[in-house]
N, C-alpha and C positions, 0 to 999 in steps of 0.2 A: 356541461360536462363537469364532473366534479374535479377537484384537485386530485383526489387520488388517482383518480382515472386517469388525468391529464399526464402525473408522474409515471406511472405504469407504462403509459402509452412513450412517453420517452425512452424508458427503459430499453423497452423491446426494438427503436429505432436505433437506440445506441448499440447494440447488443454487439452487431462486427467492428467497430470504434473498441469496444470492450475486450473482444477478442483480438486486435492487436495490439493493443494498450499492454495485456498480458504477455502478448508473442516479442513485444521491444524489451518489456522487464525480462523476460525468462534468456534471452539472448545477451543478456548482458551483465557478463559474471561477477559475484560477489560471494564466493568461497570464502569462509569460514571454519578452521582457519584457511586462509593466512589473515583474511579479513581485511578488505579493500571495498568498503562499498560506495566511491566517488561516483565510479560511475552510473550507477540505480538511482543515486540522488540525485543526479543531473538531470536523467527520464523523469525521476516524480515531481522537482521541483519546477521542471520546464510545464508540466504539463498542469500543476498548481495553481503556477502566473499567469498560466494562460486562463485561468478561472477567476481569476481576479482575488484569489489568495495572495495574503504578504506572508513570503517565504523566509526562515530566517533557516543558515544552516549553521549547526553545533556541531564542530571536531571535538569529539572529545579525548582523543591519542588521533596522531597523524594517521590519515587516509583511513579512520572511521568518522562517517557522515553521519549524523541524522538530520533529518528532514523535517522542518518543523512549517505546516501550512496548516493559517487561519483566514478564515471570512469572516467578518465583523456581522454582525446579525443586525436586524433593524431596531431593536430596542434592549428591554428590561428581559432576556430570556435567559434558560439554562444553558450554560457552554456545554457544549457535546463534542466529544473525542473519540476518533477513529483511529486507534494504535497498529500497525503492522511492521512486523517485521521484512527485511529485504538481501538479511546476507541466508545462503544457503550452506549446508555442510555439503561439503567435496566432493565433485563427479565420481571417485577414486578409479576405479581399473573400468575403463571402456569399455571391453570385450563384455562387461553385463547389461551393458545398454541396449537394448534392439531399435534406437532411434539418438540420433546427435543430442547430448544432454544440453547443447544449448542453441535449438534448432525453431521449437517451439512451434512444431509440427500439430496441424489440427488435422485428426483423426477421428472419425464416427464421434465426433461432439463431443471428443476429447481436446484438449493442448496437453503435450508430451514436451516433457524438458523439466532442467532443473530447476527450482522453486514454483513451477506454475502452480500445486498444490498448496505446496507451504516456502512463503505467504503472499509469491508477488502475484498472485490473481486473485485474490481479497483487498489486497492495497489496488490494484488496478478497480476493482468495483468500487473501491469507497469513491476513486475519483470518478468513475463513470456515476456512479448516485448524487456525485453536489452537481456536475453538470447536467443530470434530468432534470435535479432542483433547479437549478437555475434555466433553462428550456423551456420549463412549465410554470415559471412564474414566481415559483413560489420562495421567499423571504424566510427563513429561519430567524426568530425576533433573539437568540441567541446567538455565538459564535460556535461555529461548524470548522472544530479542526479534525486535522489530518495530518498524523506524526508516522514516517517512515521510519523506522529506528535500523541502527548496527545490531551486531554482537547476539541476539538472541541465540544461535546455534552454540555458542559457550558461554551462555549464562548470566550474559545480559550486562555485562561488568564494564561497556563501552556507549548502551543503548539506553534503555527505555531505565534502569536504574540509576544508571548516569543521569537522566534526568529527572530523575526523581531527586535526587540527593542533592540537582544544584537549583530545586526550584521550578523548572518549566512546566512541571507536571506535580497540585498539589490540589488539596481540596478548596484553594484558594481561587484558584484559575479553571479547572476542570470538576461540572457538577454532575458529569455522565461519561464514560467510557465503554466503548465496545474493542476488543481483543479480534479479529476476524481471525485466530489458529483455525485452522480446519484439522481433519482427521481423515483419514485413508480409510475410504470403504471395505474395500478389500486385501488391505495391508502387504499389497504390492507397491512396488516402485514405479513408474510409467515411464 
């Protein structure tokens, strides 16, 4: 069986592991503002350690976290970086909701709730992807991080720029980055 096969086929075995990995993030608020994201960092960074990522977490203003998890790769490779965002902007008035915005109800192959879209179900896949990798074997000769960032719903002035400006995140340490934003298909709210 080849490796890719072998990664593929974890995938798919992970897939409800994946789907509540999402359903623990979407349930557990990080409104933006007022911007408190202790608690999201606590879900990504438990479940990082548990990969055998070393977690380091950056306040950068009280009670904004980021989440900074690396795997040391096996050798001479390229660091690749998985950036997500984890605060959401504000349930605001209930009565528009047709399901608990932080419920994380799975419907017709949906998850319904606040940030399952944007972004805490891309950050829940990047960790479901290093544990296929690791499932199946396979050793990235680079280091494979995975940065949960604050503040992205106001501009990022506590988050991923904050990291940038002290260093964590530079062409020095990071030779690849992927962003996982997604976009609304149909430019509803769920």
């Amino acid at each position: 069986m080849s490796i890719r096969t072998k990664f593929f086929n974890r995938i798919d075995a992970l897939t409800p592991e994946l789907i509540e990995l999402t359903q623990e993030l979407v349930k557990t608020p990080s409104e933006n503002p007022p911007g408190d994201e202790r608690g999201v960092s606590g879900v990504v960074s438990e479940r990082l350690e548990a990969l055998g990522f070393k977690v380091e977490l950056v306040e950068s203003e009280p009670r904004r976290v980021n989440t900074l998890g690396r795997l040391e790769g096996s050798g001479r490779g390229r660091k690749f970086l998985f950036n997500g965002h984890y605060d959401t902007v504000p349930v605001g008035d209930l009565d528009f909701w047709s399901v608990d915005p932080f419920g994380g109800l799975v419907k017709e192959g949906r998850i319904y709730g606040r940030g399952s879209g944007d972004m805490k179900g891309a950050i829940a896949s990047a960790i479901i992807a290093a544990k296929a990798l690791d499932e199946a074997g396979i050793r990235l000769k680079g280091d494979f991080m995975i940065h949960g960032v604050a503040d992205e719903e106001t501009f990022g002035r506590y988050g991923t720029r904050f990291l940038a400006e002290k260093g964590y995140v530079s062409p020095r340490n990071v030779d690849m980055a992927v962003v996982g934003e997604g976009s609304m298909k149909d430019g509803r709210i769920h």
